[in-house]
C-alpha positions as CSV (number, residue, x, y, z in Angstrom):
1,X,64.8,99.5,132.4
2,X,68.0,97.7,131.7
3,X,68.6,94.5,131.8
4,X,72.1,92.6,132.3
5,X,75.5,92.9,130.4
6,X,77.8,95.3,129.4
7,X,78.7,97.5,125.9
8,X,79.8,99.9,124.2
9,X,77.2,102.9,123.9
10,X,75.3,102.9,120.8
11,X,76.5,105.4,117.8
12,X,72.7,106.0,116.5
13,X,73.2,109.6,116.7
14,X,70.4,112.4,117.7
15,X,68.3,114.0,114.6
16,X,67.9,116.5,116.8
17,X,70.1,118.7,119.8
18,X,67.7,118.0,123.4
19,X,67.1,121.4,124.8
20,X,67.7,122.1,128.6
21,X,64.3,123.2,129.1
22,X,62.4,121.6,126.7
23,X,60.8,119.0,129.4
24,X,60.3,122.2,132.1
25,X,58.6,124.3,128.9
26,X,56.7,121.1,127.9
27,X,55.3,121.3,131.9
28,X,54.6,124.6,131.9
29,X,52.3,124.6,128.7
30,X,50.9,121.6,129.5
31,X,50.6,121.7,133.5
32,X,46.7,120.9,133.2
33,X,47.6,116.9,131.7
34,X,47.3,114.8,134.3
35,X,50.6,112.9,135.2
36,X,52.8,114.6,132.5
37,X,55.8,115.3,135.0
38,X,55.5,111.6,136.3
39,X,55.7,110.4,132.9
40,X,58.7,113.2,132.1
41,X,60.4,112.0,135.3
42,X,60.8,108.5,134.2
43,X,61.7,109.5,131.0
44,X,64.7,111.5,132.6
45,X,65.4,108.5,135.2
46,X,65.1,105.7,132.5
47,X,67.8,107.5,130.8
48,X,69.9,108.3,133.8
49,X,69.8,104.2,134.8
50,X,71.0,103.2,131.6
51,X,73.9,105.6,131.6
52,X,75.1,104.6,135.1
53,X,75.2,101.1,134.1
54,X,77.3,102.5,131.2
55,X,79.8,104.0,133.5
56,X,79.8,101.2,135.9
57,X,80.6,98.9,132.8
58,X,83.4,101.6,131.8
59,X,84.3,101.5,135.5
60,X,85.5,97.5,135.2
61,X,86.8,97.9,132.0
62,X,89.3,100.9,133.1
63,X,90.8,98.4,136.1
64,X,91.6,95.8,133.7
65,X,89.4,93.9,136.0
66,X,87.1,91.3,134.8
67,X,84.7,92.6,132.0
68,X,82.0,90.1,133.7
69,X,82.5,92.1,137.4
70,X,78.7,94.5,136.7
71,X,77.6,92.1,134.2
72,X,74.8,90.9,136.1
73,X,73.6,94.2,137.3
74,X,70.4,94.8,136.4
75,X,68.1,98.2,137.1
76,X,64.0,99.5,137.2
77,X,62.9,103.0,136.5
78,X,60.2,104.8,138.5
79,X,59.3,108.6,138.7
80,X,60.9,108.9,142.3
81,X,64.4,107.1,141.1
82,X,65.9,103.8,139.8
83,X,66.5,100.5,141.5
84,X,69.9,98.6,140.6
85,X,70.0,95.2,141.2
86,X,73.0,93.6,141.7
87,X,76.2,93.7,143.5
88,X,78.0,96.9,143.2
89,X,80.3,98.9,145.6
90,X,78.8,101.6,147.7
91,X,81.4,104.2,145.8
92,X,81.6,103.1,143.0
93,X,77.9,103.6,142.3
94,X,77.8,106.8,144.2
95,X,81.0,107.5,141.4
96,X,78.8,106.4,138.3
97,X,75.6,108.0,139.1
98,X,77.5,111.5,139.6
99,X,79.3,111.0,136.2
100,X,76.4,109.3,134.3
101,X,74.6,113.0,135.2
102,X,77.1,115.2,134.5
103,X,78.3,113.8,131.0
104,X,74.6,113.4,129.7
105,X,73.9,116.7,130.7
106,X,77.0,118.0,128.8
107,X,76.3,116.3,125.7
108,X,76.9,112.2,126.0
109,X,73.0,112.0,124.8
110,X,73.8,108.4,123.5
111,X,74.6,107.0,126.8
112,X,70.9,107.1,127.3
113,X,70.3,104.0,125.5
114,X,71.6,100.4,126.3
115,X,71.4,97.5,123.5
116,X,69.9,95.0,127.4
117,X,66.9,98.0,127.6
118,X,63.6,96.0,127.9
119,X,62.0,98.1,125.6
120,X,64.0,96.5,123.1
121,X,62.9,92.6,124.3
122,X,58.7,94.4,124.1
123,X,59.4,95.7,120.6
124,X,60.7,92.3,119.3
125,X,57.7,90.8,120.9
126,X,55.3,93.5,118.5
127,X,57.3,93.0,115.6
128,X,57.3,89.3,116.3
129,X,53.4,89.3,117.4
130,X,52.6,91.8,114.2
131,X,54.4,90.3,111.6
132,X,53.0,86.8,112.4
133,X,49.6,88.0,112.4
134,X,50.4,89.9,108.9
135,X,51.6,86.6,107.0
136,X,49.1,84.5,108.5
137,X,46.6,86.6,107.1
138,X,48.2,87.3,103.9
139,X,49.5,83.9,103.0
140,X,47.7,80.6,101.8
141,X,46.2,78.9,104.5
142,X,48.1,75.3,104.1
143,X,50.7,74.5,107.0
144,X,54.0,74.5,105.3
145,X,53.1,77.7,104.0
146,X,52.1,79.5,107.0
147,X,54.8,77.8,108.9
148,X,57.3,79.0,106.6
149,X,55.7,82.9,106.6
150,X,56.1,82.5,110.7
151,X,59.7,81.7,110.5
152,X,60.3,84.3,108.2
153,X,58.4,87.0,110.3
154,X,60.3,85.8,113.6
155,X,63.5,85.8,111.1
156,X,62.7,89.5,110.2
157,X,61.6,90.9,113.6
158,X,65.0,89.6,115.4
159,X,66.9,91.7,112.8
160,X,64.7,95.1,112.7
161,X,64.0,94.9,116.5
162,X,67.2,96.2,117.8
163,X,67.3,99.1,115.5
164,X,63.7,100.0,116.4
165,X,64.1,99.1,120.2
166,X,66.9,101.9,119.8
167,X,64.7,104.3,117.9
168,X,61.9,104.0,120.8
169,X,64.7,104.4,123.2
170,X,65.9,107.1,121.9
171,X,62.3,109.3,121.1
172,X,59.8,107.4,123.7
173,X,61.3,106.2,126.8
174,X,64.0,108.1,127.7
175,X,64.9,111.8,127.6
176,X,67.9,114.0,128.7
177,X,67.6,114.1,132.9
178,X,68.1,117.9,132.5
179,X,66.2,118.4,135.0
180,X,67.1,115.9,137.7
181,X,69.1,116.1,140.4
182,X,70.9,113.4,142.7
183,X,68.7,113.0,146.4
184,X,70.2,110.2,148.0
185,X,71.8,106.6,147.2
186,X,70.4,104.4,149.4
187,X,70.6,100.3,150.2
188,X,67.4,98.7,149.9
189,X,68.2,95.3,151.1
190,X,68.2,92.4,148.9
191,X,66.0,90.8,145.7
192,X,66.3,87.1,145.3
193,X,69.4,87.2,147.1
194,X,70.4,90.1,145.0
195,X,71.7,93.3,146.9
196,X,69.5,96.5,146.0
197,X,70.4,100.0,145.8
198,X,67.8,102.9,144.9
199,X,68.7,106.3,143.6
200,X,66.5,108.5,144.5
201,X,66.4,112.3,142.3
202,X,64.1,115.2,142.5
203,X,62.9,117.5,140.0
204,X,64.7,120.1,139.2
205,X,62.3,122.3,137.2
């Protein structure tokens, strides 16, 4: 999931080169898991909503036009597709999806993470929730102490969060949509007075 804003795509590079099949190898030993190409779908979706926010971003940016024009576009992941909240042109999202696919598929694997991803907000919250817990374990039990260990653990989790909200991105919640294709595009009405648009994909194998 992405929330809102634009930027530019992170340069925390890949260890490692993702492998075309790797996903459909990954289902075929493992076919007997319950749920493993659901959770391998959103993987591949997750990924493919944050890059077409990326191109929609890149989109404003190349007509000059106002850089706050998708900044409140905001999108959720599920096995079936994404939703993208927010008010977008018809083509121009049709536009981004299609290139969002075809340059992640060719080797833009860092447009698969956004800096506005959720999972970056729920690792803050662990690092926050852990690293309070730790010093008010480890440190005397007096209030200025502990009230200075819990500023220094929320201090510490807002600057290694980011960093480690990429590093889940990158290994955990996303993954190359190799095997996705484009189904449909489709209006779904409105959220909160917020126009909706779904993408729907299907596996590819």
């Amino acid at each position: 999931m992405v929330a809102t804003g634009s930027a530019q795509a992170s340069s925390f590079p890949f260890d490692f080169a993702p492998q075309p099949t790797q996903d459909a190898d990954l289902l075929t030993q493992l076919q007997f898991v319950p749920g493993l190409k659901e959770i391998l779908m959103l993987r591949q979706v997750h990924a493919l909503e944050h890059a077409t926010v990326w191109m929609l971003s890149e989109m404003a940016s190349s007509r000059q036009s106002s850089s706050q024009e998708y900044d409140s576009i905001s999108g959720m992941s599920t096995e079936e597709g994404f939703y993208l909240y927010g008010r977008v042109s018809d083509a121009d999202l049709h536009q981004a999806v299609h290139l969002a696919l075809h340059r992640m598929v060719n080797g833009e694997w860092d447009l698969a993470v956004h800096p506005r991803c959720g999972t970056n907000l729920s690792v803050g919250l662990l690092m926050t929730a852990g690293l309070a817990v730790g010093v008010t374990l480890l440190l005397p039990k007096g209030p200025i102490e502990q009230l200075l260990g819990l500023g220094l653990a929320a201090t510490a989790a807002v600057h290694v969060s980011p960093d480690l909200g990429s590093i889940a991105q990158r290994y955990v919640t996303t993954a190359i949509p190799f095997n996705l294709a484009i189904a449909d595009i489709r209006s779904s009405g409105d959220h909160g007075g917020r126009p909706v648009h779904f993408v729907r994909v299907r596996w590819t194998g």
